[in-house]
C-alpha positions in Angstrom: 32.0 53.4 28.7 28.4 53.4 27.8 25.6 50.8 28.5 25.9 48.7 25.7 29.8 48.3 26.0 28.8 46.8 29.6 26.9 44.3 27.9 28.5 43.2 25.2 32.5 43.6 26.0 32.8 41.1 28.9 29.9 38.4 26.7 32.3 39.0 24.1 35.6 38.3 25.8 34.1 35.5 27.5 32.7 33.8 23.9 35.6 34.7 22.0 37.6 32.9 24.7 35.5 29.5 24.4 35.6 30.0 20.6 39.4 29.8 20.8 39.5 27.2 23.1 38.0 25.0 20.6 34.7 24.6 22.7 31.6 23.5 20.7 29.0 25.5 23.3 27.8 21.9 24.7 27.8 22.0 28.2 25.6 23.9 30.3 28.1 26.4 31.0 29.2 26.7 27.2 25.5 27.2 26.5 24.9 30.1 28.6 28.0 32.3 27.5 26.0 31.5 23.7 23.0 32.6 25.4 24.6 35.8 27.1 26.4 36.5 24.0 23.1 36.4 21.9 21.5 38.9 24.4 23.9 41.4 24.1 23.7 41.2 20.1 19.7 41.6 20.7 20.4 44.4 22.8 22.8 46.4 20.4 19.9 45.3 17.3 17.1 46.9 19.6 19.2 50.0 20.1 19.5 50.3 16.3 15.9 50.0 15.8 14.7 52.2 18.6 17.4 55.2 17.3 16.3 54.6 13.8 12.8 53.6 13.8 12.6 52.3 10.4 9.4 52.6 8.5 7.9 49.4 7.0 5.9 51.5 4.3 8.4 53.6 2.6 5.2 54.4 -0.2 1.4 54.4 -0.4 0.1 55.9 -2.8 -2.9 54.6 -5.2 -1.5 51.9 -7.5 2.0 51.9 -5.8 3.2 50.2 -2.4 6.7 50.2 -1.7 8.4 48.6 1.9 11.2 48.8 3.3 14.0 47.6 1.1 12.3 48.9 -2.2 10.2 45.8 -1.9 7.1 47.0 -4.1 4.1 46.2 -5.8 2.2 47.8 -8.9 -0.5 48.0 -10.8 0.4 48.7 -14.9 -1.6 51.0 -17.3 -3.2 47.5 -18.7 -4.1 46.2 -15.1 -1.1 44.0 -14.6 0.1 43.8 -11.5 4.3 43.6 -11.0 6.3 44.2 -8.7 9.0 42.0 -6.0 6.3 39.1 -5.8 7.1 36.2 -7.4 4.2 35.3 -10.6 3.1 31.9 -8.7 2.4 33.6 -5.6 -1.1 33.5 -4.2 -2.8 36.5 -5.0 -3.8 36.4 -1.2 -0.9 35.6 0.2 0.7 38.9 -1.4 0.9 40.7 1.2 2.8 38.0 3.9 5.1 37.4 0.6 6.4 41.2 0.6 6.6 41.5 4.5 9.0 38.7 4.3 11.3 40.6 1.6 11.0 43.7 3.9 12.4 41.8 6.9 15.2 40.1 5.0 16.3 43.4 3.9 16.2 45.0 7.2 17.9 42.0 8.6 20.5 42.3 6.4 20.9 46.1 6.8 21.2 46.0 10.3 23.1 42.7 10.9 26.2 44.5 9.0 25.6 47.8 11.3 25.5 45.1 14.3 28.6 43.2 13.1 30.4 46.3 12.4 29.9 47.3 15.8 30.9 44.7 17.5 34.2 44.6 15.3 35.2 48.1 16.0 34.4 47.8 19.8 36.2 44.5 19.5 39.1 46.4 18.1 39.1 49.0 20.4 39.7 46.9 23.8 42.2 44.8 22.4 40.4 41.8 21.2 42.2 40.2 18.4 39.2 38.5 16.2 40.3 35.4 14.2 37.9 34.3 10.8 36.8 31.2 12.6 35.8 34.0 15.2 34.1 36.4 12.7 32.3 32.9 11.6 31.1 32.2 15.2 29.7 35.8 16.1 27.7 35.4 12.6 26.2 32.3 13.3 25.2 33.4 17.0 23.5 36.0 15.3 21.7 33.4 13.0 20.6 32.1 16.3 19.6 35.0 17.9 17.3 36.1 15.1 15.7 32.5 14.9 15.4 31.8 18.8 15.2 35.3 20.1 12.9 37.6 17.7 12.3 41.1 17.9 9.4 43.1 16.7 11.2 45.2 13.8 8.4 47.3 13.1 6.3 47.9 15.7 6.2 46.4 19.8 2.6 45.4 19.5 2.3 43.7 16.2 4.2 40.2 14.8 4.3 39.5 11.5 1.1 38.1 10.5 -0.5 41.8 11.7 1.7 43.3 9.2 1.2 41.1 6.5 -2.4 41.6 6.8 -2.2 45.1 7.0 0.0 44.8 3.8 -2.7 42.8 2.3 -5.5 45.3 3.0 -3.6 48.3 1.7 -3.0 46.3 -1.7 -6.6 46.4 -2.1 -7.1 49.8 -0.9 -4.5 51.2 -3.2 -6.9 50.0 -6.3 -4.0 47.1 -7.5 -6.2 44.4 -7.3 -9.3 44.3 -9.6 -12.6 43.0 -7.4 -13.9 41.7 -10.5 -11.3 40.1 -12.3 -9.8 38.6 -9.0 -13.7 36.6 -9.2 -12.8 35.8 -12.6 -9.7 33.8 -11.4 -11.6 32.3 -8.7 -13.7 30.6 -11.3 -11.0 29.5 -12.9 -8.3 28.4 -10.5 -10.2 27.8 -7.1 -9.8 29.8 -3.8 -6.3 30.3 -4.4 -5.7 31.8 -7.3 -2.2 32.7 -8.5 -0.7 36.4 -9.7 0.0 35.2 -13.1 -3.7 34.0 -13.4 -5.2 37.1 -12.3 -2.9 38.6 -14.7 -3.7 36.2 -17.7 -7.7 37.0 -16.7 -7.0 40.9 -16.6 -5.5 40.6 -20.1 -8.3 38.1 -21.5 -11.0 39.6 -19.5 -13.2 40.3 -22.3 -13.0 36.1 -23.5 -12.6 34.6 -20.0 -16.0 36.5 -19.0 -17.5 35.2 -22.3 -16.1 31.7 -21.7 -16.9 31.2 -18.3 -21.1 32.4 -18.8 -20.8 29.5 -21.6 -19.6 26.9 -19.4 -19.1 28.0 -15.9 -18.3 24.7 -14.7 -15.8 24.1 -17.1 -13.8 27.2 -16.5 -10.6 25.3 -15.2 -10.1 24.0 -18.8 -9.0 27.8 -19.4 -5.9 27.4 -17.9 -2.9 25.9 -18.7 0.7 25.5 -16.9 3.9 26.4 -18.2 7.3 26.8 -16.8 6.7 30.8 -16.8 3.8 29.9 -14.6 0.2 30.0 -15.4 -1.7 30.9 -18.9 -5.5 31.4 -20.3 -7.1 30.6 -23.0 -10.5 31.9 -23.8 -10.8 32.0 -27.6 -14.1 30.7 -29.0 -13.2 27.4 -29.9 -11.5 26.6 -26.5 -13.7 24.1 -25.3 -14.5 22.5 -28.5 -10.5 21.6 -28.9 -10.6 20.4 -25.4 -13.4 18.1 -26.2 -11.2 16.3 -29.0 -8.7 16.0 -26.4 -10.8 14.3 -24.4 -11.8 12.0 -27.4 -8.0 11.1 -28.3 -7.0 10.1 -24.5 -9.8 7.5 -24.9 -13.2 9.3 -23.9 -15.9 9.3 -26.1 -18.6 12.1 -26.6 -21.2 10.3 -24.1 -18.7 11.0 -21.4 -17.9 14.5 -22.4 -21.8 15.4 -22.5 -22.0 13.6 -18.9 -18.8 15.6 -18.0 -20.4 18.6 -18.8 -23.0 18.2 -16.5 -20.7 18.1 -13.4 -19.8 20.2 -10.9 -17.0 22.6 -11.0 -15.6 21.0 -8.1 -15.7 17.6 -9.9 -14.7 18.5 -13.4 -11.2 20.7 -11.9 -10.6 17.7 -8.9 -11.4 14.9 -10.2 -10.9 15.4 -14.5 -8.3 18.1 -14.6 -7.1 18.4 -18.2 -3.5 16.7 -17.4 -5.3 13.5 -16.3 -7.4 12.6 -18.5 -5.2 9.8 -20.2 -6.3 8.2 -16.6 -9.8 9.7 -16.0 -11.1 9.9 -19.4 -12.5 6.3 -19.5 -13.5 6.9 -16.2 -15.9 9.8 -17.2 -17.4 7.5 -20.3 -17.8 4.2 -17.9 -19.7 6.6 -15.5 -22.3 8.4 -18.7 -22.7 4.6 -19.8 -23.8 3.8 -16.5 -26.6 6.7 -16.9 -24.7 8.5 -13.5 -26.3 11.6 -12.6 -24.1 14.4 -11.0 -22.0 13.4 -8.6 -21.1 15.3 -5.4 -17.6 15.8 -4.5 -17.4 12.9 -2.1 -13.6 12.4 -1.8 -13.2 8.9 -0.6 -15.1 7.5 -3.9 -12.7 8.7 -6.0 -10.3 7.3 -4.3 -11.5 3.8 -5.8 -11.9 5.4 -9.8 -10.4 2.0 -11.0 -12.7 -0.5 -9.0 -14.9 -1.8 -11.5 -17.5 -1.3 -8.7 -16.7 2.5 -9.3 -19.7 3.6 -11.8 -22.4 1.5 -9.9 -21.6 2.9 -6.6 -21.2 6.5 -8.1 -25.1 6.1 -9.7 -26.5 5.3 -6.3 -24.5 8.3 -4.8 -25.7 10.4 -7.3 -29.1 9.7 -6.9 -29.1 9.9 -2.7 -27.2 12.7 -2.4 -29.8 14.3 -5.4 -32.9 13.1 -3.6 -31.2 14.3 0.0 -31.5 11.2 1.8 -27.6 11.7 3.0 -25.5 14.0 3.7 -22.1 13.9 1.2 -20.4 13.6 4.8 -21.9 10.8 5.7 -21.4 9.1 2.3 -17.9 10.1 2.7 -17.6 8.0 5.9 -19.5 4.6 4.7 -18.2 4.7 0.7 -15.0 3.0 2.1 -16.3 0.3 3.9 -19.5 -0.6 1.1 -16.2 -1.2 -1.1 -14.2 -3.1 1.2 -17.5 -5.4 1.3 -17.9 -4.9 -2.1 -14.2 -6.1 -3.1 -14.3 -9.3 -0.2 -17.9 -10.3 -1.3 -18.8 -9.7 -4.9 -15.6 -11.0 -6.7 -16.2 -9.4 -10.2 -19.8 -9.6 -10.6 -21.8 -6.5 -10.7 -25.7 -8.2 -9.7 -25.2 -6.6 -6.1 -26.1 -3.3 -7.4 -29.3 -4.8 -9.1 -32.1 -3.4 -7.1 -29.6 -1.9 -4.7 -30.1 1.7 -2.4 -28.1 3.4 -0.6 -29.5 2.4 2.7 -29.2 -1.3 1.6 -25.2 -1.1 0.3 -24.8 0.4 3.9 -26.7 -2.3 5.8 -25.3 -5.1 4.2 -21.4 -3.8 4.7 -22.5 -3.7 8.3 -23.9 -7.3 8.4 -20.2 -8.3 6.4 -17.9 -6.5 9.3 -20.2 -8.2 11.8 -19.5 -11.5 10.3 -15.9 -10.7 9.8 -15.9 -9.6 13.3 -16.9 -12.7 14.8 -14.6 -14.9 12.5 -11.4 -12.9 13.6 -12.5 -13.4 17.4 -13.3 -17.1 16.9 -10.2 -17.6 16.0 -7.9 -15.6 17.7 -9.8 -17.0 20.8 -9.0 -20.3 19.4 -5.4 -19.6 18.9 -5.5 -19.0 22.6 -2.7 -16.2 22.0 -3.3 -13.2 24.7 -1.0 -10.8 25.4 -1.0 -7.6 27.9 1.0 -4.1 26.9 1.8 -0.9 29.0 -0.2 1.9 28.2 1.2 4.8 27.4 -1.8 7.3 29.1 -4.3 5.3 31.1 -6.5 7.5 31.2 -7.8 11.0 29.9 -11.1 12.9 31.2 -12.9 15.6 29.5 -16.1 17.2 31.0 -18.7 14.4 29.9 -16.6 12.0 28.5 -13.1 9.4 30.1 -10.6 8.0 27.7 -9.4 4.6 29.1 -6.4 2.6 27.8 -7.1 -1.0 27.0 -4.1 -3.1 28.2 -4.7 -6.7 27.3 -6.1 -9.4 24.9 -9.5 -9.4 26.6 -10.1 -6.3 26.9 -10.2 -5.4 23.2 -12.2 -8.7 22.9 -14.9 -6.9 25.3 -14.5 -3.8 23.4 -15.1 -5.3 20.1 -18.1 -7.4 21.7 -19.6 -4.4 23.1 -19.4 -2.1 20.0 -19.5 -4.0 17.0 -16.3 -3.9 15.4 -13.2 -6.1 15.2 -10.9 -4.0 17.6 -10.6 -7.7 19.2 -7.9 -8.6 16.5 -5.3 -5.3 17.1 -3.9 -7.0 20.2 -0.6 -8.2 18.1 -0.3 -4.2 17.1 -0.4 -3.0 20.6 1.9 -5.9 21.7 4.3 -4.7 19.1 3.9 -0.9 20.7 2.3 0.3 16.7 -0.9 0.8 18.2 -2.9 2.2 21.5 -7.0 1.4 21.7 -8.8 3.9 24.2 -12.8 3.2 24.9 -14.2 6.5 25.1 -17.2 6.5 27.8 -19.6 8.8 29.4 -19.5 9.4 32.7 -22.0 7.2 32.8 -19.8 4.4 31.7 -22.1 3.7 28.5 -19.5 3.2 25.9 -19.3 5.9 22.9 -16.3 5.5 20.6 -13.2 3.1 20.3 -10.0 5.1 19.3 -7.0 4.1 17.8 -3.6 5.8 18.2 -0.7 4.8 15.7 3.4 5.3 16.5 4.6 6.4 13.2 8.2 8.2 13.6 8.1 8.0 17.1 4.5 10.1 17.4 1.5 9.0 18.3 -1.2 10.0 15.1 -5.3 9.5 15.6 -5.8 6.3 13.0 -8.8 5.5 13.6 -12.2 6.5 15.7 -15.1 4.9 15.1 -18.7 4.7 17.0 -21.1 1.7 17.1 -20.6 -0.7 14.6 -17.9 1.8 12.6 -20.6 4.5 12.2 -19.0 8.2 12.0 -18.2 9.9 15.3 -19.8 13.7 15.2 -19.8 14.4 18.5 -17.3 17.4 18.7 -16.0 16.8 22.5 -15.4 13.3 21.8 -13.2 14.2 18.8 -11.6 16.7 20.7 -11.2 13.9 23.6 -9.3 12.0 20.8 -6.9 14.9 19.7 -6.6 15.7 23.9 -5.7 11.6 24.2 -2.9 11.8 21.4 -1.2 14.7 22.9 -1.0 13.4 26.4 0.6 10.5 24.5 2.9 12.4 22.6 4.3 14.0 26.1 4.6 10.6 27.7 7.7 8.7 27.1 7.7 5.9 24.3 6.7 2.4 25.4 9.2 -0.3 25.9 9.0 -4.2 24.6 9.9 -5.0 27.9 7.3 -3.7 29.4 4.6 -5.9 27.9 3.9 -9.5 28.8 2.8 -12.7 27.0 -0.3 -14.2 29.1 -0.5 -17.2 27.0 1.1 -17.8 23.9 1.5 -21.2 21.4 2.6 -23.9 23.9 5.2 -24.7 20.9 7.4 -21.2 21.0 9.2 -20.1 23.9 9.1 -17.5 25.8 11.8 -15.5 24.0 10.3 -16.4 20.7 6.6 -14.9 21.8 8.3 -11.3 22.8 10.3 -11.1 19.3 8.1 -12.7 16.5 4.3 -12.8 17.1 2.7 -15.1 14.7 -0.4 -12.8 12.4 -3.6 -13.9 13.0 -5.8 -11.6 11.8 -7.4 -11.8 7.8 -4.3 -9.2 7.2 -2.0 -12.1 8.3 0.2 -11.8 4.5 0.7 -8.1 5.0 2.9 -6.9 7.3 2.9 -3.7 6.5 0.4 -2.2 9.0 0.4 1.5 7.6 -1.6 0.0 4.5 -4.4 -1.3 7.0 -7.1 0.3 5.7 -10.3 -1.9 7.2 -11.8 0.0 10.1 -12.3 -1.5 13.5 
């Protein structure tokens, strides 16, 4: 009897007799003949692979990879590249795509050698296999290769090593084009797909001519089809998709100011699928004399407010004359239209005069405001509640985390900072919401952070600094991350846990723990995922 029949016969005898049994491998006991019998499968795999030593690169040659399993990729007489990879695949992403055929294949391969094995030895001893049986030993392999991996290839590298190494060799074998892989940059993005580069390499000629016309506007080349992506780079290209852009309701103003934009802006934020949505859009922005605008996400995410082009001209013309940083516009665009919405109504005069320093000042002096009318009247309600925390407290070198556990606390916290943290008591009663004050060591107050329970884990909603201004301090965002995480490791919090300090003299007591009257401005919704005002 040789090593590995000492291993696997008695794991064998000992799962096929559980199997039998009718035993669903729960118990403790169950789980370790599973385990034991998953070892000894590992055991007979790595003694495949260290007799056989199988060769991830069967082929490298200039032009031509091939990998184990006949996976391969080449380059054609026109440039084309074909091969195992799928069309849509990212062109940089080649590489990890063909390692994974590779170890399917090899999987396969020696899973049957494995199986076979066992069979026979199986079959030798006396060990009558039933199908159910068969079906069991396959699905503890499943396991085995899922929860147990071994390195196929090579003892010191995973997988991501080798698909890297894949990668390099595809451009070291001369099947990728430097050039024409830019070309497809322009056109797609970062990420550009193998049928792209493919539809460039054929059009290269036109797609070089068309993007030095119109660089920005090089994502109009492309179009998406079931068969996955194609170009277009005749001449006349860009004068059919301006008429395009005329029938879904733009008008030749907008195009000219479309022009104009970015390449970021014009593929984001006008692709040519939209533009029955985006087209009047693009015209409402030339007729408000916009400038170019900088890719500052969250003002796109208001394109129908009819606040929209107003705000966009001012952000052009900051961001144009540096006076902000498109990350800092980023942070205060939200809030300047949640003023804008609450405030203005429909009427358009606030932008009359208007700069980007004022719009933020004056959505500061509105939260204020709003601030001190929630606390008014929650204070006058004279509802005040206390909650468990979950983590009460987390330290990192300069900075402590601290959980706030009652009504007054996040009345102090909002008093102290600026912001209307003093109205999330109801949310942290409920157990949908944790507040931490993030100090120095110091104790001077930096940031208020707000953790959410969506699907049982805790999620970073909100962190703000004074008055809602942007946290950039990096240790007190990685504070926040270090606070969630302690969360997500504690156990859940429990209704019974928390306790009503004073409620309405008119509910009882039973009444306060189950249905906690709204009191905040967001009293109608109760949907608190769409909360979207900060602190």
């Amino acid at each position: 009897m040789n090593q590995d029949d000492i291993k696997i016969i008695p794991a064998l005898q000992d799962f096929i007799q559980l199997q039998a049994e009718g035993l669903q491998f729960s118990s403790k006991k169950e789980k370790l003949v599973w385990r034991d019998f998953a070892l000894a499968l590992r055991a007979l795999f790595r003694n495949y692979l260290a007799n056989e030593k199988p060769r991830l690169f069967q082929v490298c040659v200039d032009g031509y990879i091939e990998l184990y399993g006949g996976h391969f990729i080449r380059r054609e007489g026109d440039g084309t590249v074909v091969g195992s990879v799928v069309p849509r695949r990212y062109v940089s992403s080649l590489g990890h795509h063909l390692v994974d055929l590779a170890y399917d294949s090899l999987l396969y391969v020696y899973r049957e050698k494995v199986m076979e094995t066992v069979f026979l030895k199986a079959e030798s001893w006396g060990i009558t296999l039933s199908y159910s049986a068969r079906e069991s030993i396959s699905e503890c392999w499943k396991w085995m290769v899922k929860n147990m991996p071994v390195a196929l290839w090579s003892r010191k590298h995973g997988f991501r090593v080798e698909a890297k190494t894949v990668q390099k060799r595809i451009w070291d074998c001369n099947i990728l084009d430097r050039a024409v892989f830019g070309l497809s940059i322009r056109i797609q993005g970062n990420s550009p797909t193998l049928s792209c580069y493919n539809a460039c390499m054929i059009n290269r000629v036109d797609v070089e001519a068309r993007i030095k016309e119109a660089p920005n506007l090089a994502s109009y080349l492309i179009r998406y089809c079931n068969r996955g992506e194609e170009v277009y780079a005749q001449s006349t290209v860009f004068q059919e998709a301006r008429d395009e852009f005329i029938m879904a309701g733009g008008s030749a103003k907008g195009w000219r100011w479309l022009t104009k934009q970015g390449w970021g802006t014009v593929s984001r934020r006008f692709p040519r699928e939209s533009w029955y949505h985006s087209a009047k859009l693009a015209t409402d922005l030339a007729d408000a004399q916009v400038g170019k605008v900088p890719v500052v996400l969250s003002l796109w995410h208001h394109s129908t407010s009819i606040f929209m082009p107003g705000l966009a001209k001012i952000v052009a013309e900051t961001y144009k004359q540096r006076k902000a940083k498109a990350s800092e516009m980023n942070h205060y665009v939200p809030l300047i239209f949640d003023f804008l919405r609450a405030e203005c109504g429909k009427s358009l005069s606030v932008f009359k005069g208007a700069t980007w320093k004022s719009l933020v000042r004056r959505q500061e002096e509105w939260h204020r405001k709003i601030q001190r009318e929630r606390r008014e009247k929650l204070r006058e309600s004279g509802n005040q509640w206390a909650w468990a925390p979950v983590i009460q407290e987390v330290v990192s070198k300069s900075f402590v985390a601290t959980s706030l556990n009652d009504t007054e606390s996040l009345w102090d916290e909002g008093d102290s900072m600026g912001h209307c943290v003093g109205g999330y008591s109801e949310y942290c009663f409920k157990n949908r919401s944790r507040i931490y004050s993030i100090k120095s060591k110091e104790g001077v107050r930096v940031a208020t952070l707000e953790l959410k329970l969506q699907k049982s884990k805790w999620t970073i909603a909100q962190l703000y600094g004074q008055g809602n201004s942007r946290v950039t301090d990096q240790e007190v965002r990685q504070l926040a991350t270090k606070v969630a995480k302690r969360c997500n490791a504690a156990e859940l919090p429990k209704m019974e846990n928390n306790v009503v300090l004073k409620g309405p003299q008119s509910m009882t007591h039973h009444q306060a723990l189950t249905e906690v009257p709204f009191e905040n401005f967001r009293a109608q919704n109760d949907d608190f995922m769409a909360m979207e005002i900060p602190f």
